[in-house]
Every structure is written in C-alpha cells, then in structure tokens.
C-alpha positions as CSV (number, residue, x, y, z in Angstrom):
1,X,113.2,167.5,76.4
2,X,116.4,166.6,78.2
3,X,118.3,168.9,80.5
4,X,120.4,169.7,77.7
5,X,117.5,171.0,75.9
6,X,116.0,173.3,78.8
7,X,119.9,174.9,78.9
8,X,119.5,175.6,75.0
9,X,116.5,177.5,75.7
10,X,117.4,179.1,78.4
11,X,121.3,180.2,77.0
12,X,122.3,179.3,73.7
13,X,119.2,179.3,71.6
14,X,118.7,183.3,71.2
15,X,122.4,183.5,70.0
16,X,122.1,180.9,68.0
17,X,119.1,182.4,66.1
18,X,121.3,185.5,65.6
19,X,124.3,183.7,64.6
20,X,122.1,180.8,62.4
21,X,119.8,183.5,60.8
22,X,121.2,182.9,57.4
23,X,121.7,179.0,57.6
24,X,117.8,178.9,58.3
25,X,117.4,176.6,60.9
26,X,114.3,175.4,61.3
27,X,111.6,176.7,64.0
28,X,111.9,174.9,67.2
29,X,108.7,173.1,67.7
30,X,108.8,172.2,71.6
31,X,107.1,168.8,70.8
32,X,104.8,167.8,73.4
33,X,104.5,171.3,74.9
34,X,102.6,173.6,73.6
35,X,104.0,176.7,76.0
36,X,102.0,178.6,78.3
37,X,100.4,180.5,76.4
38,X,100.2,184.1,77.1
39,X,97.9,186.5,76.9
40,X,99.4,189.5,76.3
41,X,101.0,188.4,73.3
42,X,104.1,188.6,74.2
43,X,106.7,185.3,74.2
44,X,104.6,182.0,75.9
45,X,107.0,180.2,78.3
46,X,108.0,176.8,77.2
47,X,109.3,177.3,73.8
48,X,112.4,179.4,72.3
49,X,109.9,181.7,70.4
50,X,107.0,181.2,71.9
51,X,105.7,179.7,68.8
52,X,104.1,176.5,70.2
53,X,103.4,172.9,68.3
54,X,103.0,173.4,65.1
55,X,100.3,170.9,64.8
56,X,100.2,168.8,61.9
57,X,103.8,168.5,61.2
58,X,105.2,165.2,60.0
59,X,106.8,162.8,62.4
60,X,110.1,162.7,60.4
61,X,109.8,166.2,60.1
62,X,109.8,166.9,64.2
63,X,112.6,164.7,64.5
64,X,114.6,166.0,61.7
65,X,113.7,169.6,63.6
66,X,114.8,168.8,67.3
67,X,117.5,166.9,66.0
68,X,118.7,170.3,64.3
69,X,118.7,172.1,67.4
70,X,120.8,169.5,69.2
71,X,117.4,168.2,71.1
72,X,115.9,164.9,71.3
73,X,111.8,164.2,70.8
74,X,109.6,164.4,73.5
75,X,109.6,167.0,77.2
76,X,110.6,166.1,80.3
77,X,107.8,164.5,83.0
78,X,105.8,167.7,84.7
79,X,103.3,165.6,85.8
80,X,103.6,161.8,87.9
81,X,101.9,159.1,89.3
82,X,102.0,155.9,91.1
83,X,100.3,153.7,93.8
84,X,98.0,156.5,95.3
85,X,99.4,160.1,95.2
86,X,100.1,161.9,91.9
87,X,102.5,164.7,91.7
88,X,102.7,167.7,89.1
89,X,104.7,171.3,88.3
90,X,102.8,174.0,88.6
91,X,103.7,177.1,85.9
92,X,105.9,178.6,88.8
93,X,108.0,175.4,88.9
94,X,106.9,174.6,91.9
95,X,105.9,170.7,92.9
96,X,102.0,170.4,94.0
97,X,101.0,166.7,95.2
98,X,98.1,164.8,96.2
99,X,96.6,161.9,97.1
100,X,97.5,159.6,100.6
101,X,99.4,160.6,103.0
102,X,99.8,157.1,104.8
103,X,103.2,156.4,104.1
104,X,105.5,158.9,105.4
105,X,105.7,161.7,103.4
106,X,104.9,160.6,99.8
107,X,102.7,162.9,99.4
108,X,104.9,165.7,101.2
109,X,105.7,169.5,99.7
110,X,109.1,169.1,99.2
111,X,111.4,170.9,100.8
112,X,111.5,175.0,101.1
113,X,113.8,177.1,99.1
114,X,114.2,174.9,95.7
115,X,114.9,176.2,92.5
116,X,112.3,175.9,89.7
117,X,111.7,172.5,89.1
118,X,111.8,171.1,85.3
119,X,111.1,167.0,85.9
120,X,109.1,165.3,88.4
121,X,108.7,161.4,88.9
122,X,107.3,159.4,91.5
123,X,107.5,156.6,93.2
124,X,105.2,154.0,95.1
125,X,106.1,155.9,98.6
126,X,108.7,158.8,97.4
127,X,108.8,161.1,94.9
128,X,111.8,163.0,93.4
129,X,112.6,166.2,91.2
130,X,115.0,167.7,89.1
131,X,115.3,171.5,89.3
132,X,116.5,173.8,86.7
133,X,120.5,173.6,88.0
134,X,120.4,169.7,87.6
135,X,119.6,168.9,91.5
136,X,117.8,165.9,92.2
137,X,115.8,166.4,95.3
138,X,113.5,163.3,97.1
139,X,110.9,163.0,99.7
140,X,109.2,160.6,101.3
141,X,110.3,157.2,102.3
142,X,113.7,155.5,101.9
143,X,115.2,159.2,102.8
144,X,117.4,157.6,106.1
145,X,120.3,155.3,105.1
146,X,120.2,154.2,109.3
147,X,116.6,153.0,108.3
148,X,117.2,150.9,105.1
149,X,116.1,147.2,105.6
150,X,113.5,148.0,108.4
151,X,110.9,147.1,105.9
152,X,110.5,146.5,101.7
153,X,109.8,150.5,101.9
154,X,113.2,151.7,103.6
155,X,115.5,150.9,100.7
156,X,117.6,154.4,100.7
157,X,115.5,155.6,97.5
158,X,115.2,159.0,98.9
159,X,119.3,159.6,99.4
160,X,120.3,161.3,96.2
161,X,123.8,160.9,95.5
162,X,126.0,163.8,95.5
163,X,126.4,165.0,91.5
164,X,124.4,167.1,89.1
165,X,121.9,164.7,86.5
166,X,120.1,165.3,83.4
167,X,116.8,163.4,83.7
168,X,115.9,161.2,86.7
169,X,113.0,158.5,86.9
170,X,111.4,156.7,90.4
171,X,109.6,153.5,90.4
172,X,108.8,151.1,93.0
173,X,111.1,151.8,96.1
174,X,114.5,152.8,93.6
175,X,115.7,155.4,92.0
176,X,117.9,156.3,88.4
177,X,118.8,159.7,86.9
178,X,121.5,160.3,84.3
179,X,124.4,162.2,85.4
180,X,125.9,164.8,83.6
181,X,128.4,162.8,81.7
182,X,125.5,160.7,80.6
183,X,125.9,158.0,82.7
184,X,123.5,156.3,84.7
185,X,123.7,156.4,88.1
186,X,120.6,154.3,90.6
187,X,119.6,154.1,94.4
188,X,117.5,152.3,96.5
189,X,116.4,148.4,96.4
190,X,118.5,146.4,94.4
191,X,122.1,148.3,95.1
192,X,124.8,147.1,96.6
193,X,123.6,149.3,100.3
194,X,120.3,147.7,100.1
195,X,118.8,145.2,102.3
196,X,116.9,142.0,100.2
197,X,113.6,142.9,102.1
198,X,112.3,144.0,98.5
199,X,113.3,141.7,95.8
200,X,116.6,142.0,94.6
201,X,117.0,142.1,91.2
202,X,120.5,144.5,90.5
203,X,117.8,147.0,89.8
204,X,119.7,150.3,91.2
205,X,123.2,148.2,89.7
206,X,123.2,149.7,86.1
207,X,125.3,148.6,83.0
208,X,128.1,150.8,82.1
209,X,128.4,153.1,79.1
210,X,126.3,156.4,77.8
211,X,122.4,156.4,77.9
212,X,119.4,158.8,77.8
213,X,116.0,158.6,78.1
214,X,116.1,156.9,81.4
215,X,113.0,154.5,83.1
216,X,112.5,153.2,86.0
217,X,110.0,149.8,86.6
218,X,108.9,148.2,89.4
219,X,111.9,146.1,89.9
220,X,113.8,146.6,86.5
221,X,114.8,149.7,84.4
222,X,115.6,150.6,80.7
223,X,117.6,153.5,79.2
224,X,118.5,154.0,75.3
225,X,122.1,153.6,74.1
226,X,123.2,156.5,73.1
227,X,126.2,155.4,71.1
228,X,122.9,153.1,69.4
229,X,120.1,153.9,69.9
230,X,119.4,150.1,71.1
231,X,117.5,149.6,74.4
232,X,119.1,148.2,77.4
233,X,117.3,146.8,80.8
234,X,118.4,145.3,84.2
235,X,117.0,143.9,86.6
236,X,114.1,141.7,87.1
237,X,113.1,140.4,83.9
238,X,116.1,139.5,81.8
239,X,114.2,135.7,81.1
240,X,111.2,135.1,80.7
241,X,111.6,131.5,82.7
242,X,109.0,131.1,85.7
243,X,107.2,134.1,85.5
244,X,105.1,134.7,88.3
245,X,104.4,138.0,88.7
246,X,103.7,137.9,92.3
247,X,106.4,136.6,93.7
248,X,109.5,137.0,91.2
249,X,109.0,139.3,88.9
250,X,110.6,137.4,86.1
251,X,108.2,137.8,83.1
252,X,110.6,139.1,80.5
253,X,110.2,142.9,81.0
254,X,114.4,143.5,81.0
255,X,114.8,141.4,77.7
256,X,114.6,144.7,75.8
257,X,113.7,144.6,71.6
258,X,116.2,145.0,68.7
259,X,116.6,147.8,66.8
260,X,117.1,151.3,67.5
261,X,114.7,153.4,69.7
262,X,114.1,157.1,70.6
263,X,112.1,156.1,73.8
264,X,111.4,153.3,76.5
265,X,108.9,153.4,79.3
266,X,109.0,150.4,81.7
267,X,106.3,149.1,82.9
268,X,105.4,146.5,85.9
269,X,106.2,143.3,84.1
270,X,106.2,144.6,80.9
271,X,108.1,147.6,78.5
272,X,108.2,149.4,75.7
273,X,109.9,151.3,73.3
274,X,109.5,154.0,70.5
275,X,111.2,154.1,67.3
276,X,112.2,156.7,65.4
277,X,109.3,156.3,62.7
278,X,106.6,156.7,65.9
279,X,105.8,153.4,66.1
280,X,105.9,150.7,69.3
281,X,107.3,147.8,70.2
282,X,106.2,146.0,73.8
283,X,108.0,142.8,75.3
284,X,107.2,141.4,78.7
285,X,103.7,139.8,80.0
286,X,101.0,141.1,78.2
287,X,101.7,140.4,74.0
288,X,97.9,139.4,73.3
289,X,95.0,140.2,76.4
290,X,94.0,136.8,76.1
291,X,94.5,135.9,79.9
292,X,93.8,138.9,81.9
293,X,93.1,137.7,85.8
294,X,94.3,139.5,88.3
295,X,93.2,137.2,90.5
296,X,94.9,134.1,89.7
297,X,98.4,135.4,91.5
298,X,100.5,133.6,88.6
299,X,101.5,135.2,85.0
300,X,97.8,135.8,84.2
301,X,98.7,139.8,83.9
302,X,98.2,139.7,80.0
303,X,95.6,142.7,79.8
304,X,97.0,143.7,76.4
305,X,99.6,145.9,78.0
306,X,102.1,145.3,75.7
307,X,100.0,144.7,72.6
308,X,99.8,148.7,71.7
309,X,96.8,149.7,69.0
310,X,97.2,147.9,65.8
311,X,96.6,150.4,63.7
312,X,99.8,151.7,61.1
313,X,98.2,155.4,60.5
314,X,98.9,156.0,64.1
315,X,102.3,157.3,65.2
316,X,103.4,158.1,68.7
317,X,105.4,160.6,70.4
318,X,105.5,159.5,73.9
319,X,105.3,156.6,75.3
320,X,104.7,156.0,79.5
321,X,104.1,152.1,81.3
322,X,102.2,151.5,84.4
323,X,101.1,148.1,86.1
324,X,98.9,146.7,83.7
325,X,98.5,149.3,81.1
326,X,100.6,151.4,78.7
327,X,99.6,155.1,77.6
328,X,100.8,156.9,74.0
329,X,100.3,160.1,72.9
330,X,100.2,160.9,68.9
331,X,101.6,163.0,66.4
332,X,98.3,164.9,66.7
333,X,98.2,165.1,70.8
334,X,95.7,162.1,70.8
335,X,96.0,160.4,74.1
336,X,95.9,156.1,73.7
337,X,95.8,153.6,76.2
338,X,95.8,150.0,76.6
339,X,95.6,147.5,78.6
340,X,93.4,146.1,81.7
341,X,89.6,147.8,80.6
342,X,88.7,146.8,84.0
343,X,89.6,150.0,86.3
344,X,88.8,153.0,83.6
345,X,92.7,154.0,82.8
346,X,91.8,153.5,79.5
347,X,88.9,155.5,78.9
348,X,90.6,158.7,78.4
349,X,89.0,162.1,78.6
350,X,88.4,164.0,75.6
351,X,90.8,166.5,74.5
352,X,94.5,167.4,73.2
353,X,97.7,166.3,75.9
354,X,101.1,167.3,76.0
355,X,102.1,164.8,78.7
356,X,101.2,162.0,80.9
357,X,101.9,159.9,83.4
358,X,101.3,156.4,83.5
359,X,103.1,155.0,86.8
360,X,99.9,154.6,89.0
361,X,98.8,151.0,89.5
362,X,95.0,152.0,88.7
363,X,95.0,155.7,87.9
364,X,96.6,157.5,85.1
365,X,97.0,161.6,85.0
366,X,98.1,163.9,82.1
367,X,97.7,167.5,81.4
368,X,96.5,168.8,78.2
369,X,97.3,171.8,75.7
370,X,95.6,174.5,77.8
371,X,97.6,173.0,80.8
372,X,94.3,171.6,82.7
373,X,95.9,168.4,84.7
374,X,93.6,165.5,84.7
375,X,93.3,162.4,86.4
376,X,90.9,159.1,86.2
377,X,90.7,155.5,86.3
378,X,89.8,153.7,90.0
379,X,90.5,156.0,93.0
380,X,91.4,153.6,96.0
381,X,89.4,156.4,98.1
382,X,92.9,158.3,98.9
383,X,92.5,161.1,96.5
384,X,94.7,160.4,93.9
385,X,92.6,161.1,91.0
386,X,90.9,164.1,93.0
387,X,93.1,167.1,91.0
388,X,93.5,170.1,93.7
389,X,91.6,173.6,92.0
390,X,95.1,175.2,92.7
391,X,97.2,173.2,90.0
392,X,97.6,174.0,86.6
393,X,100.2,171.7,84.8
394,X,103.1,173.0,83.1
C-alpha cells in the first residue's frame, strides 16, 4: 500500500466506516497482507478491521475494492534484498538485517530512536527506510557527500534529501522515493553531484510530472504516471543499440511498454510491469531464455527473465525484478519465478506469501501468510540467505 494508504488506516478509515455505514463500502481487503494475526481475537494489525485477505476474491474485484477506499493494489516492501545482505521489518517496525558486513555498513542496524518503520529497500551496499511520519532514513555506503567519487560505491546514495516521501526504492549505488506532492525525487550515481566512477546514465535525474509506484534498477528506474497510468524509465536502457551488459548497460530495460499499468519492478537489464487485469509485460534482455550465458560477458543475459509464465489462468498481484530473474505473486498468494534456473531463485519454497523481494543478484527472500521470512537460491557464503531465529516479517 502507499503512504497514503497506511495514513487511511491509521486516521481516516474508522470515521469513514461510521460516516460510510449506509453507502456500504466495501470491506478493505489489505491485499498482499494478511495482518498479524492475533490470538486473542481481538483486531490483527495490518488491516482496518482486522479482517485479512479474503482469499479467493476476483482480481477486478480487489481493485475495484482498494480503489473504493482511495488505495492502490499491492503493500509496501517489508522485506529487501540485494548483492549479499537482505533486510526485513520486524512486527515492532523495527529494521533486522543480515548477511555481509564487508562493505561499510550495509548490513548495519540503522540508527537508534526511529519511528516505526512501514517500507524497507536495499541497495547493493546501502539500504534505506521509510518510517511511519514519511522519513527516509539510509545506512551504509554513499552516506558522506566529502566521499563521493572515491570509488563506484561513494556516489552520495545514503544522503537523503531534506522533505517527507511516500514510497522510496534503492538499487545499485542510487536512490528514488516519491515526495509528498508525488513527485519523484533521486540520489546517488547518475545526479548531477555524482562523480562518473559508476556509469552515468541520468539515473538519479528523473522526468518531471506525478508518479507512484516507484523502482529503482541497477542503473535505470521506472515509476507509473499517475495522470496515465503509462510507464515511464530513465536511465540506462532507453535503446536497445549495443547492448552489452557488462560494460554499458544499454539493453533496452528504460524503453518501458504501452498501455496502462498498476505496477513496474526494474530489473538489471530488464523490467516489467502489471496491468490492471493481473497480467505482465517484460521488455529489456531476456524476451525468450534462448541464450542464457553468463559467461560470455556480452548480451547473453536472456535467462527468460522477462518472458513471465505463459499461462492466461494466472493473474499477478505483485510483481519484483532482480539480475537475471523476475518474481510474481498471484491472486491466490502463489509465489512464481523466472528466469536463470541455474542458482535456485526459482525453486520456491512451498507455501502462501504476502511479499517478496527480488533485488538480490542470486538470492531471493519473501515472507509468507503466517509472517515466517524466507530466503534461498545460491548463498555467496556471507549469510544472506541464513534468516536470523529473531525475525518474523511483517
């Protein structure tokens, strides 16, 4: 849900189910999030009523439901993941990370004293939340603007500017939230106050105008149109001339699709989008898995991780991109994903999940109904997939 959404639950949906009583608005399924539940049968936290998913339900019918209530499909990231840490919020709103601690302070407890946390995203060597008030706190590298250009990591990705924001998504060594006003606002490599150490792209130099659903790529970014619905990327990616993964980036992953979208999730050198009717469309390297080396240091990335499951029963609610592979969860709480077989991320565990995260270059993590946070795919032997005892997913 967007920040919008968490202030309607927290202030303006109990008068609003006094004042709507006898216009009969419909429940509000919290789609995605199934609550904690509680066991003492009072109100589960995470939903207006406590009611939870109502399992089952149409996908015109959730939209047509959130829509009523002002909200937009899908819940805010409680759980993240990238090169080797993986980051999640606890039921106390409280961030709990793991994984290497190489880089300085990726993996870090962020800073004492913040308020309950409602969206966490990472990075490859930061990671930044968005607490209840519409803070964005970061950690980890990037976080000293005398240090940016020492290396491809010190880009400023850390140094949140001064505002309150709506949603906020890391990737790579940049940074982009949406501001208040709905606006997009980006830091880190590819902004003006960058150094070219990192490639360059205009990455953290967004387009103008209204947006939602922002994502953040390795060296591009998408966000919906709100005025739309149409998806819009910049950065690296906006041809598909020379693409050579390695070295430039350019592979067609900013060219964006036609048509109007509830969702994008960008990817490495690929994204992809969710319409309104729960189904997916993917541009960027990987349209058919026919050339899958990840060897061969040219555009030989085509593992099938834009080429989402060909089957028209199936509709999605979610949608998040990593390097080589794309993860969807259904109508039903079914967890797909696609993409390079080679490392495990797409042999999922069995079970129900209410969210995942897909940024890891070899790992994927998600947290399921009961709130159990899981993690697989190839460990690089710095414990990102190694979920502490002590976290239980929100």
């Amino acid at each position: 849900m967007t920040h919008r959404l968490f202030w309607i639950l927290l202030t303006v949906v109990p008068a609003l189910q006094l004042a709507c009583a006898e216009e009969s608005l419909p429940p509000y399924v919290p789609v995605l999030n199934a609550g904690d539940a509680a066991t003492d049968g009072s109100a589960a936290d995470g939903g207006a009523s406590g009611n939870g998913p109502q399992v089952g339900i149409s996908m015109q019918e959730m939209v047509d439901d959130l829509q009523a209530w002002g909200a937009d499909i899908g819940d805010q990231d409680k759980i993240c993941a990238n090169i080797d840490h993986s980051c999640a919020i606890d039921m106390q709103g409280r961030a709990k990370c793991w994984g290497s601690g190489t880089h300085d302070g990726e993996k870090a407890a962020p800073p004492e004293g913040l308020a309950p946390l409602v969206q966490i995203t990472c990075g490859e060597f930061h990671t930044c939340a968005l607490d209840e008030n519409g803070k964005i706190t970061c950690w980890g590298e990037g976080s000293t603007k005398e240090r940016i250009g020492e290396s491809s990591r010190e880009q400023g990705q850390s140094i949140v500017p001064a505002g309150t924001y709506k949603e906020v998504s890391a990737r790579g060594v940049f940074t982009c939230a949406i501001d208040m006003s709905d606006h997009i606002v980006c830091w880190g490599a590819g902004s003006p106050d960058s150094e070219p150490v990192f490639p360059d792209f205009g990455q953290s130099s967004p387009p103008k105008g209204t947006y939602k659903g922002i994502s953040a790529g390795e060296a591009h970014a998408c966000a919906i149109a709100l005025a739309t619905g149409n998806v819009v990327c910049w950065g690296a990616g906006m041809t598909d001339a020379g693409c050579f993964p390695n070295q430039n980036y350019e592979c067609g992953q900013a060219e964006g699709e036609s048509g109007a979208f509830i969702e994008v999730a960008s990817g490495e050198q690929h994204s992809c989008a969710l319409r309104k009717d729960g189904t997916v469309a993917c541009w960027g390297v990987g349209k058919t898995g026919e050339k899958c080396d990840v060897t061969a240091g040219d555009n030989s990335y085509d593992c099938g991780q834009a080429l989402p499951p060909d089957d028209p029963k199936i509709r999605f609610t979610k949608l998040r991109s990593g390097w080589l592979y794309t993860c969807g969860i259904t109508e039903d709480y079914v967890l797909k994903c696609w993409g390079w077989k080679d490392i495990g991320v797409t042999k999922v565990p069995p079970g129900q999940y209410s969210q995942v995260a897909a940024g890891g270059n070899k790992h994927v993590c998600a947290i399921n109904l009961e709130g159990q946070v899981a993690c697989w795919g190839r460990d690089s032997g710095n414990g990102e997939t190694k979920v502490p005892d002590n976290v239980t997913g929100k």
